[in-house]
MARTITI-710515 format. One line per 10 residues: their letters; for each residue z, y, x of N, C-alpha, C, CB. Coordinates in steps of 0.02 Angstrom, whole numbers, plus 50000, padded with zeros to 5 digits. Glycine has a CB too. Example, Ala and Ser with C-alpha at 12.3 -4.5 7.8 and 13.67 -1.06 7.14 Angstrom:
residues 2
AS) 50390/49716/50660/50390/49775/50615/50390/49835/50660/50452/49776/50565  50354/49888/50642/50357/49947/50684/50394/50002/50645/50286/49970/50704
end
This chain:
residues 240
XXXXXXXXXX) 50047/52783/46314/50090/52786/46373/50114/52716/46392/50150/52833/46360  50133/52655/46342/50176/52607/46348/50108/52568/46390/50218/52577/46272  50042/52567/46365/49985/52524/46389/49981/52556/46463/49909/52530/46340  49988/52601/46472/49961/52622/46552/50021/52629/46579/49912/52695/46567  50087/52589/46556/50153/52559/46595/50131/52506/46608/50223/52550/46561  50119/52463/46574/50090/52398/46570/50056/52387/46622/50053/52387/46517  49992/52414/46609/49919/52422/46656/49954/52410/46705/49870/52495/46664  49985/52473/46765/50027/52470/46806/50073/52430/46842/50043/52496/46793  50098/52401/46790/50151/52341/46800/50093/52283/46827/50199/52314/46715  50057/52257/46805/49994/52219/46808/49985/52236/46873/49934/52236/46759
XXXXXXXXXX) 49944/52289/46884/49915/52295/46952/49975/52293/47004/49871/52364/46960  50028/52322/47001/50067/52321/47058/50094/52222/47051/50140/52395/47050  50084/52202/47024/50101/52098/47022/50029/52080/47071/50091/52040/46903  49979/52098/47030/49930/52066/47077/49927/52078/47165/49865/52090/47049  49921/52170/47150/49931/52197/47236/49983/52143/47269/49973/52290/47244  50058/52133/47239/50103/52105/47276/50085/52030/47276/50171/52121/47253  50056/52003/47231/50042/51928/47249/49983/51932/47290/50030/51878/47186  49939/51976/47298/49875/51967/47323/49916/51968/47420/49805/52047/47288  49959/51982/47440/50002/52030/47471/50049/51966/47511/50046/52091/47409  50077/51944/47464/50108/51876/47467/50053/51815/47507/50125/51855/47383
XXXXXXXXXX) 50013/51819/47473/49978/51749/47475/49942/51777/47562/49908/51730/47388  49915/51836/47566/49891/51838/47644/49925/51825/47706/49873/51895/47657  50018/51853/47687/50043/51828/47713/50092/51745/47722/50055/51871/47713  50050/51727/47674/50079/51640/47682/50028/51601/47709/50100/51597/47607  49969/51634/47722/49895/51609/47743/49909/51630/47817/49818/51650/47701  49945/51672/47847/49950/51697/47914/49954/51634/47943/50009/51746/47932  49949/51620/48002/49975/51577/48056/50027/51595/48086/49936/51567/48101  50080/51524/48078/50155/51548/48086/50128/51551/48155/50232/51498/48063  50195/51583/48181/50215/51646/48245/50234/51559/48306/50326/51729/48214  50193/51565/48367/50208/51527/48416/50270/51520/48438/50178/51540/48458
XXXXXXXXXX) 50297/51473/48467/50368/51456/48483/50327/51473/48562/50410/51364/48455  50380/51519/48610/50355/51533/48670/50368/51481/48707/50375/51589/48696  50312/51462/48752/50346/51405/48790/50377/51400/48850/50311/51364/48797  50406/51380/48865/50448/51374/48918/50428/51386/48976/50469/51324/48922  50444/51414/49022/50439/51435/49091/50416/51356/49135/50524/51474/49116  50365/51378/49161/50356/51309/49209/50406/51297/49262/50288/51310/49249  50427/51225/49279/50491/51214/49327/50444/51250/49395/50524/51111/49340  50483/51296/49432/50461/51304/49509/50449/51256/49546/50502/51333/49547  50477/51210/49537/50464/51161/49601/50404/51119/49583/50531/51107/49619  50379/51143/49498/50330/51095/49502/50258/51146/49539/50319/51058/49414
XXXXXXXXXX) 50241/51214/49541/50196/51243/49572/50173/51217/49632/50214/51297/49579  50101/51211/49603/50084/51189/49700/50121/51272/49771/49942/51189/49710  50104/51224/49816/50098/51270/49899/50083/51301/49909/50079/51266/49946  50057/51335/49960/50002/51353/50010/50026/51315/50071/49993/51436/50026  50007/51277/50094/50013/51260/50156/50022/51318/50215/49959/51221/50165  50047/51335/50263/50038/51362/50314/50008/51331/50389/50091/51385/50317  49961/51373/50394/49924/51327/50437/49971/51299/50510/49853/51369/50458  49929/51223/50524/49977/51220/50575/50034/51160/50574/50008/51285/50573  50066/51182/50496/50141/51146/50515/50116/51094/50470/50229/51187/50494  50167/51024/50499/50166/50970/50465/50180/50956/50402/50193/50940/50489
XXXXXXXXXX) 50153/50901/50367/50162/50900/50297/50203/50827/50276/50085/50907/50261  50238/50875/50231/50292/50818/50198/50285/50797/50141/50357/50836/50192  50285/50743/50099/50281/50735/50016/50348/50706/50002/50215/50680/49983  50390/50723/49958/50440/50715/49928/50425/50672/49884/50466/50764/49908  50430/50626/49853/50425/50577/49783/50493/50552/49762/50378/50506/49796  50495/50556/49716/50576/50552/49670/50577/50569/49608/50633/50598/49695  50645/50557/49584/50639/50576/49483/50666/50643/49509/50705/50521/49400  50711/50658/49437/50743/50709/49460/50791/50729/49507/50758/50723/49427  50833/50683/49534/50875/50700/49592/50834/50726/49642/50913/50644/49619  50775/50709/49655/50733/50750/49702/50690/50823/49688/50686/50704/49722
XXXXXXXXXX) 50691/50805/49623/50677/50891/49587/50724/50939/49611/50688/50898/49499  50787/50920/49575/50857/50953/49615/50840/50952/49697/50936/50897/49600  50819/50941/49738/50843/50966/49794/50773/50969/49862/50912/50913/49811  50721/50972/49807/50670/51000/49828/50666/51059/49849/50634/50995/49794  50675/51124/49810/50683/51192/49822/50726/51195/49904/50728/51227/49751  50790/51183/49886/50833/51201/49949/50782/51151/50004/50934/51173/49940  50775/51110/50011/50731/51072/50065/50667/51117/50069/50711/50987/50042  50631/51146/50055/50562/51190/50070/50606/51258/50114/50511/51220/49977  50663/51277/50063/50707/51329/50108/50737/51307/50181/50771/51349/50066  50770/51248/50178/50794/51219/50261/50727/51235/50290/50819/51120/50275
XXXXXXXXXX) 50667/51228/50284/50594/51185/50328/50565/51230/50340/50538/51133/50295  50584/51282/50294/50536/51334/50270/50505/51374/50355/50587/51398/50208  50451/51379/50373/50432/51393/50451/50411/51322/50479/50502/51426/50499  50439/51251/50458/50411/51210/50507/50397/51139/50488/50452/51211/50562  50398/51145/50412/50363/51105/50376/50348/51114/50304/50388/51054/50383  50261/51099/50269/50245/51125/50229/50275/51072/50194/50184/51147/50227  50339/51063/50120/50353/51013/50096/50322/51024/50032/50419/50996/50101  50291/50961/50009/50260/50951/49953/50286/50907/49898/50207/50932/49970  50274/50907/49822/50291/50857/49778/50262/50835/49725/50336/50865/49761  50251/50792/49709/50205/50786/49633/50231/50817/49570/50196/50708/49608
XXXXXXXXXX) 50185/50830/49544/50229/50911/49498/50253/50877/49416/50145/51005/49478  50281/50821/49424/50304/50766/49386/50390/50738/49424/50233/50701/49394  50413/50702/49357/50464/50661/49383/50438/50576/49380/50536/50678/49335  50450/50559/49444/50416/50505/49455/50409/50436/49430/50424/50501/49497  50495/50425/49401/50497/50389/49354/50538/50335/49396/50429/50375/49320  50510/50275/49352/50529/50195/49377/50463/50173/49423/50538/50131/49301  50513/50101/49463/50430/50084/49503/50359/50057/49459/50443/50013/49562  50360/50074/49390/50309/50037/49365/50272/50106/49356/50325/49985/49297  50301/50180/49347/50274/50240/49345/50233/50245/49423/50336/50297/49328  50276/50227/49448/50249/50232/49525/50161/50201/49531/50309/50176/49580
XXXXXXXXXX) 50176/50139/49529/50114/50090/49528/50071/50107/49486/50126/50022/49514  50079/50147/49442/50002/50166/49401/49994/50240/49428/50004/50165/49299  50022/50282/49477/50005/50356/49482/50003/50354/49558/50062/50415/49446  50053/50316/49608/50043/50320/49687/49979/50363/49706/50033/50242/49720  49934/50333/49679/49861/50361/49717/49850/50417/49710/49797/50336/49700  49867/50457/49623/49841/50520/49610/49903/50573/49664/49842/50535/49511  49962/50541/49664/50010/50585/49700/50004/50600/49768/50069/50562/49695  49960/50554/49797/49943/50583/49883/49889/50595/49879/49949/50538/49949  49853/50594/49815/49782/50640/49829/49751/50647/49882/49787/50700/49820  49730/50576/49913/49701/50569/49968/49705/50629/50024/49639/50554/49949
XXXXXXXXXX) 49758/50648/50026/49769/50710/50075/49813/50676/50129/49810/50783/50037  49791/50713/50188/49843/50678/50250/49911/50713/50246/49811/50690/50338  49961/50648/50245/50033/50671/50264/50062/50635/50322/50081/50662/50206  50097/50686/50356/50126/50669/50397/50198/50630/50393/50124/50716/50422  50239/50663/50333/50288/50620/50311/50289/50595/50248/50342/50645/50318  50316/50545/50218/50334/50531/50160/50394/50505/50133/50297/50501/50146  50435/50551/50098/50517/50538/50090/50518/50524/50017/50573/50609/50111  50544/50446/49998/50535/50422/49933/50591/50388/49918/50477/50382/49923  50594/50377/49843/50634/50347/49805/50633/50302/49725/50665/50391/49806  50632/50273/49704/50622/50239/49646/50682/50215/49652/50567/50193/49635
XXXXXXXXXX) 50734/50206/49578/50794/50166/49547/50811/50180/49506/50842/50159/49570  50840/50252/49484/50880/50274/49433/50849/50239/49389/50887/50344/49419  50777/50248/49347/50745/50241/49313/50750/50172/49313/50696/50273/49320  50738/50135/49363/50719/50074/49350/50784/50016/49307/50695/50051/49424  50850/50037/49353/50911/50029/49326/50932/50047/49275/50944/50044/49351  50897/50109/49219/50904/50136/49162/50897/50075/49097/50851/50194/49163  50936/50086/49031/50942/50046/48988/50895/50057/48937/50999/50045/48971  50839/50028/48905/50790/50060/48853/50789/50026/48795/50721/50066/48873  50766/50031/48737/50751/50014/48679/50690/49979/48673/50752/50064/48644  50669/49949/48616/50609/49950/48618/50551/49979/48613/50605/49931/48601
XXXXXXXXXX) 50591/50066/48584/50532/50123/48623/50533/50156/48669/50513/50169/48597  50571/50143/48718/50569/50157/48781/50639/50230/48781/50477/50178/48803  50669/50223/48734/50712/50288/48758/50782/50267/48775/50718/50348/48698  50837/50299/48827/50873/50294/48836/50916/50260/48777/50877/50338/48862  50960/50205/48805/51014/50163/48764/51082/50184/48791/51004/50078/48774  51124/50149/48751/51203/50128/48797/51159/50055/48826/51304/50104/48729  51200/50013/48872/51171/49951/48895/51193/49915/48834/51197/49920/48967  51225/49897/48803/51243/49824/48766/51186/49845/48723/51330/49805/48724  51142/49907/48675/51102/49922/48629/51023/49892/48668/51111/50007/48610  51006/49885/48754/50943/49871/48737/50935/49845/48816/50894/49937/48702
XXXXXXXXXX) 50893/49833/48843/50860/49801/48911/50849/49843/48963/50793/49771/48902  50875/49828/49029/50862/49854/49082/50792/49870/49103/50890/49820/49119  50764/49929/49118/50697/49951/49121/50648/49888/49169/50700/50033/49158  50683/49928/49217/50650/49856/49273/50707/49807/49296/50614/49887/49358  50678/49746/49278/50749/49702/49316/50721/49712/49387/50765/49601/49292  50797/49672/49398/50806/49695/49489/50737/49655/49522/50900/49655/49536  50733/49582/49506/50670/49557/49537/50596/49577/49551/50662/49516/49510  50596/49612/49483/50530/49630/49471/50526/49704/49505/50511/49626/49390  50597/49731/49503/50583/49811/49567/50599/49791/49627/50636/49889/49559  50599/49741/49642/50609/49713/49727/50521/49713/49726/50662/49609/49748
XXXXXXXXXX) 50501/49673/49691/50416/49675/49717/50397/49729/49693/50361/49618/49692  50389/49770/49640/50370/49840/49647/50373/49877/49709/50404/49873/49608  50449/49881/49732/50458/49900/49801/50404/49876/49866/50526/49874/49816  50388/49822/49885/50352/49790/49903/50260/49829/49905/50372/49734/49861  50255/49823/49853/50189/49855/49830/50193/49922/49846/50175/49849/49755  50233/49965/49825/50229/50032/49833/50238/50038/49913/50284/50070/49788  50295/49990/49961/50288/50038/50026/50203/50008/50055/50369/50020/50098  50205/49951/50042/50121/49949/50064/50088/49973/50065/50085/49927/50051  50077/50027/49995/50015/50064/49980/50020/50100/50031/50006/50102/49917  50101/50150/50040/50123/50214/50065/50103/50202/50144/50209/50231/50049
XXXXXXXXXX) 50108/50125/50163/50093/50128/50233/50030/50139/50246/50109/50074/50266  49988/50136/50200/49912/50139/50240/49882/50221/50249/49847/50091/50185  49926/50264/50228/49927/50316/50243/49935/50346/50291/49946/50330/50221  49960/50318/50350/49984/50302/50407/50031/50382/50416/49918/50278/50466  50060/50400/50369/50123/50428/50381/50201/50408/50397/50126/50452/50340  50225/50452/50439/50307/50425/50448/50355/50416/50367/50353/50497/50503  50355/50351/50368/50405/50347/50279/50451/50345/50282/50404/50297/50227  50504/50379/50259/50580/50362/50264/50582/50367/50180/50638/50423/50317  50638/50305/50164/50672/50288/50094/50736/50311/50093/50674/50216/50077  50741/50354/50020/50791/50379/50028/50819/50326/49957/50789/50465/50033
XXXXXXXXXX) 50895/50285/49994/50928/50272/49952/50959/50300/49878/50955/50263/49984  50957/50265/49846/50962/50294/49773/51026/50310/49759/50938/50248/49717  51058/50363/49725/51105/50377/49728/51155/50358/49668/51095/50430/49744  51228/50357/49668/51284/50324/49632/51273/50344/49564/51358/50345/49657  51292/50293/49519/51301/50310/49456/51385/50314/49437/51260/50258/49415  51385/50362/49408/51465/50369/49399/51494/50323/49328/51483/50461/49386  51524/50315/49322/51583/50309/49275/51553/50332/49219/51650/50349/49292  51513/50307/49161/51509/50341/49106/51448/50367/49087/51548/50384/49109  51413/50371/49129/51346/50403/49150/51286/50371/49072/51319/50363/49252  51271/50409/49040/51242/50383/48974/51171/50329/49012/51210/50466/48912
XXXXXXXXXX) 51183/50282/48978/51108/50222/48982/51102/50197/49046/51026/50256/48968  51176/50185/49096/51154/50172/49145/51239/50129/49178/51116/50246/49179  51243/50087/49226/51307/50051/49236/51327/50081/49288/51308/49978/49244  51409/50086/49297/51423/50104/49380/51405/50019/49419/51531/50138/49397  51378/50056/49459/51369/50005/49517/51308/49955/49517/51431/49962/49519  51263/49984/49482/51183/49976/49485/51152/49987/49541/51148/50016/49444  51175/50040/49544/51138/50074/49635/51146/50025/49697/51189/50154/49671  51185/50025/49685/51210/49976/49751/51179/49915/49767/51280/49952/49743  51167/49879/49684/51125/49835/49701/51062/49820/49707/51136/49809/49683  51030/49880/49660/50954/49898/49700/50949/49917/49757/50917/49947/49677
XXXXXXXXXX) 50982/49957/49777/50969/49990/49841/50963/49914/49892/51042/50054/49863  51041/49862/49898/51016/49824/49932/50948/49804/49913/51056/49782/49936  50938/49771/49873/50844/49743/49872/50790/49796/49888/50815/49716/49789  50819/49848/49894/50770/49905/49924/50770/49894/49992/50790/49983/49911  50832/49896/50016/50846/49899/50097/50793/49813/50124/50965/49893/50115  50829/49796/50099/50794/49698/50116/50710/49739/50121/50805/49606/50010  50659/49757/50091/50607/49755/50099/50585/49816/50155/50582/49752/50037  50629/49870/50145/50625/49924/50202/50629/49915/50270/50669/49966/50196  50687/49858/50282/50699/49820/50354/50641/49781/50359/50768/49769/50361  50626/49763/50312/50577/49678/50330/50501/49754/50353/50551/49587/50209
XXXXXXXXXX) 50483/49787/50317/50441/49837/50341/50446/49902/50392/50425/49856/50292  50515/49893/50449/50509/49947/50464/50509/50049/50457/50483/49922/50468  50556/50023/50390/50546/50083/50359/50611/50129/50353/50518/50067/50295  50635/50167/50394/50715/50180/50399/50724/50206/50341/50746/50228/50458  50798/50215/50325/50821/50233/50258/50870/50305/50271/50868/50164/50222  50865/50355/50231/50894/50418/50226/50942/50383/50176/50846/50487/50204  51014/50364/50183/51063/50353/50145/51107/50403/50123/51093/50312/50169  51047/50425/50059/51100/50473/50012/51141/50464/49960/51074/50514/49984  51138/50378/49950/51198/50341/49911/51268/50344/49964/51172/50251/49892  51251/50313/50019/51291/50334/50069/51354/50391/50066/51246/50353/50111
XXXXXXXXXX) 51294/50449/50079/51313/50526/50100/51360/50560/50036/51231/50578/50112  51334/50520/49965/51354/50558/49927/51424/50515/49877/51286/50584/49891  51416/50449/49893/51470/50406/49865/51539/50452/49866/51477/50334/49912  51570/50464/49935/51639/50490/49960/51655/50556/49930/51641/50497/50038  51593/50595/49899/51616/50658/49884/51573/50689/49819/51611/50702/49949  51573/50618/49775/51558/50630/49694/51605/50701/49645/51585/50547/49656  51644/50685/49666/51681/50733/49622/51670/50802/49641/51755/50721/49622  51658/50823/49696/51634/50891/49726/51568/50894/49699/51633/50898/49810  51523/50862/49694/51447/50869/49709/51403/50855/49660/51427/50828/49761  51437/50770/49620/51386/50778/49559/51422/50787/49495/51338/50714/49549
XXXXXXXXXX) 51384/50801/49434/51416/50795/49346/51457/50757/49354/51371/50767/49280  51523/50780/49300/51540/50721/49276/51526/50685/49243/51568/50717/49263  51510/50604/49236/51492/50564/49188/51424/50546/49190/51507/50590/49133  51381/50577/49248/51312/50603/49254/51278/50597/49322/51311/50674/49236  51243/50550/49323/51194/50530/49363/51171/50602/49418/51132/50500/49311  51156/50661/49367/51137/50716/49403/51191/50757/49440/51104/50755/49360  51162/50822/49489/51194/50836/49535/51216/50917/49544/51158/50808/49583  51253/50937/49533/51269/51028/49518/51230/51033/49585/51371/51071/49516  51217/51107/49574/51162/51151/49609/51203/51133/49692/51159/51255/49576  51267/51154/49710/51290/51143/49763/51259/51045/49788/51379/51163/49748
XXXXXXXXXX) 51276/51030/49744/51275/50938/49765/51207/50931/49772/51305/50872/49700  51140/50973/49757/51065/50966/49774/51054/51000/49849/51015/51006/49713  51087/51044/49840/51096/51094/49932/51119/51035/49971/51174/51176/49944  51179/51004/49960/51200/50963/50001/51143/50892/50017/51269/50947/49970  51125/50864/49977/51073/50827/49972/51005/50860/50011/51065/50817/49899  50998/50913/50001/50935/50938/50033/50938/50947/50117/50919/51010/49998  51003/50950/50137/51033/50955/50207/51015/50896/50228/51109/50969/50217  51008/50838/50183/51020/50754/50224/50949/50735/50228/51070/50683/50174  50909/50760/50172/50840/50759/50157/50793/50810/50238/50835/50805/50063  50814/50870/50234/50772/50902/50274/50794/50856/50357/50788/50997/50267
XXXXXXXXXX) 50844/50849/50359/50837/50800/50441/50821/50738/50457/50892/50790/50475  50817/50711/50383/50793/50647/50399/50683/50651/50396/50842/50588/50327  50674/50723/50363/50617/50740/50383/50599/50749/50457/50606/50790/50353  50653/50803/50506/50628/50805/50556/50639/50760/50600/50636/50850/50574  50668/50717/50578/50688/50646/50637/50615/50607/50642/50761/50575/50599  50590/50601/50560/50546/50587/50579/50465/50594/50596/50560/50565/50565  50468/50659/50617/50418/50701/50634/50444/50689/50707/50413/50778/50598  50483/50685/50733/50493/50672/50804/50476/50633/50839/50535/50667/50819  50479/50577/50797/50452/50492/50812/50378/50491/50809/50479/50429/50749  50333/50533/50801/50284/50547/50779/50234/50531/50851/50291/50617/50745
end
C-alpha cells in the first residue's frame, strides 16, 4: 500500500512539473496597445473642396480635430500623422509630409521644440542641466530653408506664431517664444508670408486656456486656437 502511495506521489510531481514548465514556456500575454491618436488617421478628401496641411508639434495636434470640425463642408484639412518636432525634424521630413500632393494652403509652425532644453541624449532637461535644441541663429536659417521649400509648392502659407511658455513649464524658459517668433517674423516679412498670431491671441488669456506650468493647452484652449487657425485658413483661400 505505502509503495503505490509513493508511486502516486511521484506521478502527481511529475504531471505538476511537467504542467509547470508548459506553462513557463507559454508566451507571456501582450500588453494591448494603445489606441491610435485620431488626428493621426488619414482623410478622405471630399471632392471639390480645397486642401489645407496643418504642420506643427503638438499644440497643433491639440487643435487639429476642432479645425477639420470649424471647415468641416469647405475645407479638406490635412496633417502629417507625426509631431513635427524642431526645425531640424522639419528639414529631414518636409518632403515626405506634402507628399508631392497639391495644397492649396499651408498653416505651419516650428519653436517649441527648437527652444526646448536637451541632454546629450536628446531628452528633455531643466535649462541650467543641458543645451538649447536649436539655437536661435541656426532656427532663423532653418526657418529660411523650410519657407523656401514650402514656397515652391505654390500654396497660400500662413505661419502660425509659436505660442507662450509659461512660468515653470518643464525644459523650457518663459519668454523664449517671443524671441523666436521675432526671428521667425524677420524671415516671414522678408518672404511675404503673413503670420496667424497665436502667441498673440493666446498671451492675454493663459490662465483660462492653457496648463498650468505647461506649454500645452486644455481641450477648451485647443477649440479656442482652432477658431484663430480655421480663419486664418479661409483668409487665405480668399487671396487665392
Amino acid at each position: 500500500m505505502r509503495k503505490c502511495y509513493l508511486m502516486l506521489s511521484i506521478c502527481a510531481v511529475v504531471v505538476l512539473g511537467a504542467a509547470a514548465a508548459e506553462f513557463s514556456d507559454a508566451a507571456p500575454a501582450k500588453k494591448a496597445k494603445r489606441p491610435a491618436n485620431p488626428v493621426y488617421r488619414p482623410i478622405e478628401d471630399v471632392p471639390g473642396l480645397p486642401r489645407a496641411l496643418l504642420i506643427g508639434d503638438s499644440i497643433s495636434i491639440g487643435y487639429t480635430l476642432p479645425t477639420r470640425k470649424l471647415l468641416d463642408g469647405k475645407v479638406n484639412v490635412h496633417r502629417p500623422p507625426t509631431n513635427c518636432g524642431p526645425t531640424t525634424h522639419g528639414l529631414q521630413n518636409l518632403d515626405a509630409w506634402l507628399g508631392g500632393k497639391k495644397w492649396d494652403v499651408i498653416h505651419f509652425n516650428w519653436g517649441l521644440h527648437d527652444l526646448k532644453y536637451i541632454d546629450g541624449k536628446g531628452r528633455r532637461v531643466p535649462p541650467g542641466e543641458g543645451k538649447i535644441q536649436v539655437p536661435i541663429d541656426q532656427y532663423e536659417k532653418n526657418m529660411g530653408k523650410l519657407v523656401k521649400r514650402l514656397k515652391e509648392t505654390d500654396a497660400k502659407l500662413v505661419w502660425a506664431s509659436t505660442t507662450p511658455v509659461p512660468e515653470g513649464a518643464s525644459g523650457r524658459i518663459k519668454g523664449d517664444s517671443a524671441r523666436y517668433n521675432a526671428v521667425a517674423k524677420k524671415v516671414m516679412d522678408s518672404r511675404g508670408v503673413p503670420t496667424n498670431d497665436l502667441y498673440g491671441f493666446a498671451l492675454p488669456r493663459l490662465g483660462d486656456i492653457q496648463r498650468p506650468r505647461d506649454v500645452h493647452f486644455t481641450k477648451e484652449g485647443s477649440e479656442a486656437l482652432a477658431k484663430q487657425v480655421a480663419a486664418s485658413i479661409l483668409k487665405a483661400l480668399q487671396s487665392k
